[in-house]
N, C-alpha and C positions, 0 to 999 in steps of 0.2 A: 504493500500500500504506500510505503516510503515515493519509492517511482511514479508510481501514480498523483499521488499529491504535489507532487515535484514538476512533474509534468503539465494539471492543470495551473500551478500556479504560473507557469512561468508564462502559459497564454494571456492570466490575468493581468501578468505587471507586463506585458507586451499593453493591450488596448490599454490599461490604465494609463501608463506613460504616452500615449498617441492618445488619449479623449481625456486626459487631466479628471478621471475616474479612481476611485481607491481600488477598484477589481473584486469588491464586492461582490457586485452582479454576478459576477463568474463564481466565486467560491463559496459562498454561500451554498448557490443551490444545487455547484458541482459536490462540493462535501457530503452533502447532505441528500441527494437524491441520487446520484452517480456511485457514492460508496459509501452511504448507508450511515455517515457520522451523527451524533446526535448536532440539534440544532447551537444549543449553546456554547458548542467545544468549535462549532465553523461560523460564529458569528464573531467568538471571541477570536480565531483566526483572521475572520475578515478585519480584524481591527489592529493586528499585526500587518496584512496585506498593505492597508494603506500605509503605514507608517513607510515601510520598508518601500513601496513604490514612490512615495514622495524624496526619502533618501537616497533610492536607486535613480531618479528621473529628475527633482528640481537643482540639485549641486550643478548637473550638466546644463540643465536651461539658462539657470544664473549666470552659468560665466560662460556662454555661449551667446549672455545679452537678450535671451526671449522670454524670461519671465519678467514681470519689470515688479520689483521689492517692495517700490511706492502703492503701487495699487492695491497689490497683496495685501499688505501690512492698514491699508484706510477700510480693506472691506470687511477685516479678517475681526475689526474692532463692533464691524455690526453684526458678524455672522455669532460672534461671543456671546453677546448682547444676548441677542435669541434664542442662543444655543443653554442659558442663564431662565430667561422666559419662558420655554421649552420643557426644561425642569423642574421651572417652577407649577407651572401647569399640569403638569406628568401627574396623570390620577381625577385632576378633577374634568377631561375631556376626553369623548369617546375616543378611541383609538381608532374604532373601525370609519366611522364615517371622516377621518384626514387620511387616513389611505386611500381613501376615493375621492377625496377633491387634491388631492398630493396627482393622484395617477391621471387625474382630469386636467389639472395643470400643466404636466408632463407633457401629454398628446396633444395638448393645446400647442404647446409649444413646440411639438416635432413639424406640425402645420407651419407654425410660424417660420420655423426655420429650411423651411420650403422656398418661401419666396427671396430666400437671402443664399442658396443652394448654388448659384451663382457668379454671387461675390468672391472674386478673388481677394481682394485688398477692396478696405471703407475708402470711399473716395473723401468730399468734403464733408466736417463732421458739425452740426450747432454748435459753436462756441458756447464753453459752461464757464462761468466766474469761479467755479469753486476749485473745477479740475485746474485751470489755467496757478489758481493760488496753491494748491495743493502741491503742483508739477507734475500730475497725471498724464506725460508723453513719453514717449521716447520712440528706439528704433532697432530695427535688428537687421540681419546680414540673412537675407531666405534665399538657403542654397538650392531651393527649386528655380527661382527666379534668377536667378545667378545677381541680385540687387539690395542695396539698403531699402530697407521699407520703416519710414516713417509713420506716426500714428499719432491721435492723440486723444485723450477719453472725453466723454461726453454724458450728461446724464445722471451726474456721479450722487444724484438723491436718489431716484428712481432704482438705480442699481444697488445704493446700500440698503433700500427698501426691499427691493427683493433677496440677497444674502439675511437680512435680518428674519422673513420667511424662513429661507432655508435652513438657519439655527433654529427657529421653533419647531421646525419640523426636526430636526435632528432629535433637540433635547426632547421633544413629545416620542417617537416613535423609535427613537435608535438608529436612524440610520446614516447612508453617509450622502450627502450635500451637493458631492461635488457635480453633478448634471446640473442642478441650479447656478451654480460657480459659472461654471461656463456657461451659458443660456442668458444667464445676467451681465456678464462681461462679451459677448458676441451680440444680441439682440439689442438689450439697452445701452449699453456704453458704447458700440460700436468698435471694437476693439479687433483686431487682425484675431481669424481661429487660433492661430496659431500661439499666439500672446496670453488667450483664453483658456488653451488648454494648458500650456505651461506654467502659468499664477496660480492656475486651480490646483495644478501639483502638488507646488511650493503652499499653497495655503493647507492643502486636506491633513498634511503631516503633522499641522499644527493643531488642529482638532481632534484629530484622532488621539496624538499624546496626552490631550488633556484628558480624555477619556480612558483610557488603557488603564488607568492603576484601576480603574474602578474595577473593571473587568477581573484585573490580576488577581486583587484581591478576594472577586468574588470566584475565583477559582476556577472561570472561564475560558483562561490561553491555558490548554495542554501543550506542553513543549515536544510530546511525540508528534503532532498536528502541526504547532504553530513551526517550530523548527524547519520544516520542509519548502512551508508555505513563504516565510521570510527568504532562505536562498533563494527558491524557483524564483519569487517576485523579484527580488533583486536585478536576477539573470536578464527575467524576461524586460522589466524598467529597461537596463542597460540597454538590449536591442532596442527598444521600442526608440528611445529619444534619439539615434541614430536614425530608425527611420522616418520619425516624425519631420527632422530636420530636411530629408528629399522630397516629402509630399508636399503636392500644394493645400493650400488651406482650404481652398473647394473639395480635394480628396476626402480631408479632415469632418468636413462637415459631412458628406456622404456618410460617411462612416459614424458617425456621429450620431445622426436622425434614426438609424434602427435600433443601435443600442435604445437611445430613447422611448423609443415606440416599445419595446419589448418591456424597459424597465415597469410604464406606464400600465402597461398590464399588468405586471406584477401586483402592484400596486393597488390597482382594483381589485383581481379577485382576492388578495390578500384581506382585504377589506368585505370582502364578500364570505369570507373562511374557506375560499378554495386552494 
């Protein structure tokens, strides 16, 4: 089973590192419907997963210039926030019915991200007061493009509106964010896919640590499970940000909108108790 777990993960920290995903998706329901683990031994996994894909995948965005630290670090303060909101809520709101407006939002947004399926690079973006104060720009070197690609954010209320969502839905239901991360930094801020998916790296690892002791404690990471799962993710991050860096940002998105769609059902019937 060692091989086996080693193998799914390293699929997981492949898309994780290419969709700025913790590779949840993947191991969760790989762990647990594929080989049979209990639920809480591969959730506390998936909670290593991110960690380790954020440290396999954001070191190399950083100093490759595609995550940008500013942005990270402005939204990462409302995703807390939420994620504080979240928990505090946890118990007094049904569970089931935000996993069906969670997975309703979701689809909503694989829609959305239909009509931007196209966009290579944001052309001209609304001048926002706050980003421009904040310094919410910068630029990277896209080796699909063989070019500097300039950016600069936009929206910067709207989008900490929505991470402040995706910490209550974190701290309400457990899970992990990062499809909102990106969704809110490509959709509303306008920000290159690419940029989106690499901040969201760099930010999940930050979330997820806060979380982990909880788990440790309650006796949820098994080191025969988690063990496997932290190398393969490692592995697979390592490839992935390599070929994140060849594809264009239209690829990204491609690939992007089905994970989405799929997560969104999850979501629902989970919410259904399917």
């Amino acid at each position: 089973m060692f091989i086996e777990i080693l193998a799914l993960s390293v699929v997981a920290g492949v898309l994780g590192a290419l969709l700025g995903l913790g590779g949840g998706i993947i191991i969760v329901p790989g762990l647990t419907l594929l080989l049979g683990l209990p639920i809480r031994y591969a959730v506390g996994a998936s909670i290593v997963s991110v960690i380790a894909t954020s440290s396999g995948a954001a070191a190399a965005y950083v100093r490759g210039g595609i995550a940008n630290l500013r942005i990270a670090i402005a939204l990462e303060v409302a995703t807390t926030v939420g994620a504080l909101s979240g928990a505090f809520l946890a118990g007094h709101v049904p569970a089931r019915w935000l996993y069906i407006v969670f997975g309703i939002l979701l689809a909503y947004s694989a829609v959305a991200l239909l009509g931007r399926l196209t966009v290579e690079v944001p052309g001209e973006v609304p001048p926002d007061p706050l980003a421009e104060r904040l310094g919410l720009s910068g630029e990277y070197f896209d080796r699909a493009l063989g070019q500097r690609v300039p950016y600069t954010a936009t929206g910067v209320l709207p989008g900490g509106a929505m991470m402040y969502v995706a910490g209550v839905l974190s701290g309400l239901l457990g899970i992990g964010s990062g499809s909102f991360k990106v969704l809110a930094m490509d959709i509303v801020m306008r920000l290159p896919m690419k940029v989106s998916t690499a901040t969201s790296n760099f930010m999940i690892g930050v979330t997820a640590a806060a979380s982990a002791g909880v788990y440790f404690a309650r006796g949820d990471i098994h080191p025969l499970i988690a063990a496997p799962v932290a190398l393969g993710v490692l592995a697979g991050a390592w490839s992935g940000t390599r070929v994140m860096q060849r594809l264009r940002n239209v690829t990204i998105r491609k690939l992007f909108i089905p994970v989405l769609a799929v997560t969104a059902v999850e979501m629902v019937l989970r919410g259904f108790h399917v």
